[in-house]
N, C-alpha and C positions, 0 to 999 in steps of 0.2 A: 632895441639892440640890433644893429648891422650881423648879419649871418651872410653865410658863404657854403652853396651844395655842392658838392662831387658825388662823383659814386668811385668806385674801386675793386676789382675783384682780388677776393683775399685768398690766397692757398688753404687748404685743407689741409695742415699735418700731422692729424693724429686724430683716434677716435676711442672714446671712453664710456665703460657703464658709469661711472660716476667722477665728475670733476669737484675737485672739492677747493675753491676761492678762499685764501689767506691758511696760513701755516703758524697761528697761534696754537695754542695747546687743545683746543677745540676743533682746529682742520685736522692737527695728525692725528688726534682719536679720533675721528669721522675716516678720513681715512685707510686711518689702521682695522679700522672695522670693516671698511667695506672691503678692504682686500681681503680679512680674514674668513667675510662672508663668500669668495670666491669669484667678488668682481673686478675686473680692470678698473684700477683707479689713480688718477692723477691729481699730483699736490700740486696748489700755482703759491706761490710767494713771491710779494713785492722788493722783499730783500733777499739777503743771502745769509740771513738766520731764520730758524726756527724758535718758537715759542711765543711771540709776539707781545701783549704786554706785560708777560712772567718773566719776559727775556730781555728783548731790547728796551724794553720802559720798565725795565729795573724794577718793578717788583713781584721779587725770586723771595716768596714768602706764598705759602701751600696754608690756606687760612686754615681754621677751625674743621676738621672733616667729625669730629664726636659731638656729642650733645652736653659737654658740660659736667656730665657726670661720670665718665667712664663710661661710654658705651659709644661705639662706633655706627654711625648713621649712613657715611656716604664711604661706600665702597668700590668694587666694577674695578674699573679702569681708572679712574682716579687714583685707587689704591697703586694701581701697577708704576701709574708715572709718579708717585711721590714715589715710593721704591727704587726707581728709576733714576727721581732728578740727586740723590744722595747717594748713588750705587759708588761713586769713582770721586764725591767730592766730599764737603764738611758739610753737617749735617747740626741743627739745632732740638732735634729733639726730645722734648721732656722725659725728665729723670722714670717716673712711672711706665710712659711706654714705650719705654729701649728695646722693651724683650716682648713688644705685641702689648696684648689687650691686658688692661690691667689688673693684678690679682681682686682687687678691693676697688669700689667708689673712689673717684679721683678730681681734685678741681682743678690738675691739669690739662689742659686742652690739646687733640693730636694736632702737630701743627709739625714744622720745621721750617727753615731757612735752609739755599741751594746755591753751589756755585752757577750763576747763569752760564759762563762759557760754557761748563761742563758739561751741563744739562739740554744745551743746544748742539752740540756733537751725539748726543747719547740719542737726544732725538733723530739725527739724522741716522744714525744708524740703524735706528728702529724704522723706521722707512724706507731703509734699503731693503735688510732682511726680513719683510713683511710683503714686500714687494710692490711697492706702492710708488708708481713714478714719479720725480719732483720737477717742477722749472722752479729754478731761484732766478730771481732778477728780471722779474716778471710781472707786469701788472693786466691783470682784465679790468680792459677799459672797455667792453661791449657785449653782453649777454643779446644772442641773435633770438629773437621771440619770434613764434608763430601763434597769434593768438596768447593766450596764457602757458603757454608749451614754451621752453627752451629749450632751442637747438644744439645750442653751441654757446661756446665763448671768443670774443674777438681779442687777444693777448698783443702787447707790445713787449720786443724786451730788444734783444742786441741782434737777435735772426732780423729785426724787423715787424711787420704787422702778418698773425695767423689766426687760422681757426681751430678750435677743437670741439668737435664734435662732442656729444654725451647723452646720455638716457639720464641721467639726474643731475641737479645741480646744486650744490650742498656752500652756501654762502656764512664761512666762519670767517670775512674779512673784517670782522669787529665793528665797523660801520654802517651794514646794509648796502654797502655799495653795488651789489648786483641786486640785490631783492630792490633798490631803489631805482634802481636800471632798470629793472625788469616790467616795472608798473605794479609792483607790488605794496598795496599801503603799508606803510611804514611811519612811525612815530619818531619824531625830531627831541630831544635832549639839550640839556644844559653843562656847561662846566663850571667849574670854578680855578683861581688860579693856582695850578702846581707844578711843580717843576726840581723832581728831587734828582740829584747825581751823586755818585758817588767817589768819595776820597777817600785819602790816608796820609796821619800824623805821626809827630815822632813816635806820640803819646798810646796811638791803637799801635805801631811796632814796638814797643816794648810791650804793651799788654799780649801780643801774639808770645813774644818771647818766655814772658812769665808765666803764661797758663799753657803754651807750647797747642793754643787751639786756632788755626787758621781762621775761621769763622767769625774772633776777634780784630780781623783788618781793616774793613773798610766803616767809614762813618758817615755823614747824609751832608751832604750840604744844596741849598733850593734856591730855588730864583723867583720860588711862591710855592707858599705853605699851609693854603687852605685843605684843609679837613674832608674827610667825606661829609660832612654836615655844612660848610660853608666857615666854618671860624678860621679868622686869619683870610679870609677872604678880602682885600682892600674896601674899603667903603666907595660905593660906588661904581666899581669898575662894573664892566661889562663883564657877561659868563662870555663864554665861550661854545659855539656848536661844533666845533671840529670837523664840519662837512661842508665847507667851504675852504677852495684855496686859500685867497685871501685871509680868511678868518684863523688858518694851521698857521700862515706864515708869520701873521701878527703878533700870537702865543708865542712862536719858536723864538722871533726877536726879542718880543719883551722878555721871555724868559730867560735868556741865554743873558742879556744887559743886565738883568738882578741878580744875578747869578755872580756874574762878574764885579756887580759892584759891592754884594756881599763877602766876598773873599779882597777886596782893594787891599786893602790898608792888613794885611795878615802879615806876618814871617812868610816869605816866598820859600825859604829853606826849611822850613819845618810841614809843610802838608802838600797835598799834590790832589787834585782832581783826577783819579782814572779812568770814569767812564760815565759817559754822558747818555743819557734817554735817545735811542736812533729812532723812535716815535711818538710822537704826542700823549703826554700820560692821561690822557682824558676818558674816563669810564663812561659814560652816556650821552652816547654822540649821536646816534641813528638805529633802532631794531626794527623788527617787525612789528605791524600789527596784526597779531597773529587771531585764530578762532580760539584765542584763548588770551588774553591780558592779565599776567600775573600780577599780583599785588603784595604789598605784607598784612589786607588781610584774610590772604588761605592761609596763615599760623592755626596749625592742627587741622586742616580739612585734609578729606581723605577724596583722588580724581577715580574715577572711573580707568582714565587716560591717561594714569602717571608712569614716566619712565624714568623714575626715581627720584629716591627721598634724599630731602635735603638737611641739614640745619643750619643755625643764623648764627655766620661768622663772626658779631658783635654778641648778642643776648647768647647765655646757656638757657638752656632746654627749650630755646624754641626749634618745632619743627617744622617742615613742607613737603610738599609733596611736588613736584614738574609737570604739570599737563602737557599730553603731545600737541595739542594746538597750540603751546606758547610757540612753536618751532616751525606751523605749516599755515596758510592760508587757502582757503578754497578757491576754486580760478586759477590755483596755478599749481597744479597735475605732478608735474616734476623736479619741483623748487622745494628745499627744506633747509632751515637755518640751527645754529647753535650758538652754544657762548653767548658774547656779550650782545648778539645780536639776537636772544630770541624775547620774546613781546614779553613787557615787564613796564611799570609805569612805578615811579617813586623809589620808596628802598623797597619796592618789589624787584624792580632792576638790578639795585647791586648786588639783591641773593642771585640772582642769578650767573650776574657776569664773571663772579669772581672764581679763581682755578678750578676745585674741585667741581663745583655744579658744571662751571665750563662743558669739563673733560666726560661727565656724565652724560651731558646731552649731546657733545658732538660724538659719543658712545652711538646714542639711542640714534641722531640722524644717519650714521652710516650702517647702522643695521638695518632702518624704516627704508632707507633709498636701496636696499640690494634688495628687501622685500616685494617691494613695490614692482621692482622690475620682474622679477621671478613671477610675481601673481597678477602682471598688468594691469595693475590697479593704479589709482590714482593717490600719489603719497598721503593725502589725509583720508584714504579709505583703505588704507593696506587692516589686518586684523590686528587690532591691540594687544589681545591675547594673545598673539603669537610674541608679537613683539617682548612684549613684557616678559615671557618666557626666555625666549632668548637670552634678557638683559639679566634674568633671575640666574640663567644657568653661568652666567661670567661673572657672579658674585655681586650683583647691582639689587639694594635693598627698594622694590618697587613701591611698596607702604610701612612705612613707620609704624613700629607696636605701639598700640595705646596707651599701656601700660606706664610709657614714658612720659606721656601727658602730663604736666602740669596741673592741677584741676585752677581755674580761674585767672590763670596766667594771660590768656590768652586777651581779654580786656585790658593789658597793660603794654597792649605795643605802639609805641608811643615815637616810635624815631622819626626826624623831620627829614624832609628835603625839599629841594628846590622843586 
């Protein structure tokens, strides 16, 4: 490959205890955390929404946070933003826990559906009045390393090329994009093809009409329809790694052409496409390989190092637990990830990626990187037990009661993946 060197000196605009890369629902909890731990912290986002794939890849669905039976598993901050993303819009809610936890064993699941625009303004204003500063319209394209230390971040946006300085660097860009900058290993992913948008028919505006429930509006239409398990996947095609320009831009074509030739031959007067995926809907594109490689099977182990429990947003009553090494690697001091980026291999991965666990862990990294900094430790040697405390005292369940346990269940986990 033909390359080409310059050098450049960048401005220095700004200087941060904790920069937090990508403004999914796992940077503004990291964020929000570490302001509230009472650090200077800045948000960088490539776009100019918040929420990332609960928002602009449209899916605004808050999975499974109970175990299936009526008991609530994952709480913390998770709890605050599902509260949060239904505070101002429509909310789906099951009938049982309308009014909180529910009187009697229940086989409905705490879950709801959220308006995204609403839920993307609501964020932003939780990031004002937290005091957590944001760049929208912003990409880090260059984490500055000394050794396994990060300096800084080198940012493009509309100022042009800068630097930001930081004591920690908290990578929720769903990718690993800076942990893979960084030289931090990192585990490569597969996709399959999908590509949902969302519409509306005569047939959803009379149902809004008729039951008078906005929540009723919109309805799915794809330009590829595989499954988290691969069904409906074309025979043959190629996955998808999502960390490749080439490789997004290929997806975005094909997708958008099925898309279109899906809807060809419709009534142009009776439905309407309103909003299209503004990124790649792809779940397992790049995380860390962290000092901890989650799996599905820790179903029922209990970590040392957990910064909380989870449960499995497909199966009831399976449980887990987070180790804090799925989030940090040794070697690099002041680097900690969350969300869809922390170390997870199979459908250990999408327990992790999806909203709530998200929001959990990008909890637990902006409390471990303000710790860090206060006790000059190095993030995978800050105290767990402090940590864990901290996440105990903001309502984060660190280990799952036993008592929940399935007895034999746990030989019957069986889910496939690529």
């Amino acid at each position: 490959m033909e390359t080409y060197k310059f050098t450049e000196e960048v401005a220095v605009a700004g200087s941060y205890d904790v920069i937090v890369a990508g403004g999914g629902v796992a940077g503004v909890a990291a964020a929000v955390s570490a302001s509230r731990m009472g650090k200077k912290a800045l948000l960088i986002e490539k776009t100019i929404t918040l929420g990332g794939l609960a928002t602009i890849g449209l899916i605004n669905f808050f999975v499974p946070m109970c175990n299936g039976r009526g008991t609530k598993i994952i709480k913390g901050m998770a709890q605050e933003f599902f509260d949060l993303s239904i505070k101002y819009g429509f909310d789906t809610v099951p009938s049982d826990w309308k009014d909180g936890n529910p009187p009697a064993d229940t086989k409905q699941r705490y879950v709801t559906k959220f308006s995204i625009p609403i839920f993307i303004v609501a964020l932003t204003e939780l990031l004002k009045n937290e005091g957590v500063d944001i760049l929208f319209d912003t990409v880090v394209s260059k984490p500055v390393m000394e050794g396994g230390v990060c300096r800084g971040v080198i940012v493009e946006n509309k100022t042009g090329r800068e630097m930001y300085l930081c004591k920690m660097i908290v990578d929720t860009t769903g990718d690993a994009d800076v942990l893979y900058r960084a030289g931090v290993p990192t585990i490569q992913g597969t996709n399959f093809q999908t590509f949902l948008a969302k519409g509306v028919t005569l047939e959803t505006c009379e149902e809004v009409v008729k039951t008078g429930d906005i929540a009723k509006l919109t309805c799915g239409y794809d330009g590829g329809f595989a499954n988290l398990y691969g069904k409906n996947h074309p025979e043959g095609h190629r996955f998808w790694k999502g960390t490749d320009a080439h490789d997004v831009t290929d997806y975005v074509v094909e997708s958008h052409i099925n898309l279109l030739n899906n809807i060809r031959n419709d009534d142009r007067k009776t439905r309407d496409i309103i909003q299209l995926p503004t990124m790649p809907q792809f779940r397992t594109t790049r995380c860390i390989e962290g000092d901890y490689v989650f799996t599905q099977e820790d179903v029922y182990k209990h970590f040392d190092d957990s910064v909380g429990a989870i449960c499995d947003f497909e199966r009831k009553n399976y449980l887990y637990e987070v180790p804090f090494g799925t989030l940090v690697r040794k070697g690099f001091p002041n680097i900690i990830t969350a969300g869809r980026c922390a170390s997870g291999k199979g459908y250990g991965w999408d327990l992790l990626r999806v909203i709530p666990p998200a929001i959990i862990t990008g909890q637990a990294a902006g409390i471990a990187a303000s710790m860090a900094i206060d006790s000059g430790k190095a993030i995978y040697d800050i105290d767990i037990k402090s940590l864990q405390k901290t996440l105990e005292e903001q309502d984060v369940i660190i280990h799952f009661d036993d008592s929940l346990v399935i007895p034999g269940e746990a030989e019957k986990v069986d889910v496939g993946h690529i």
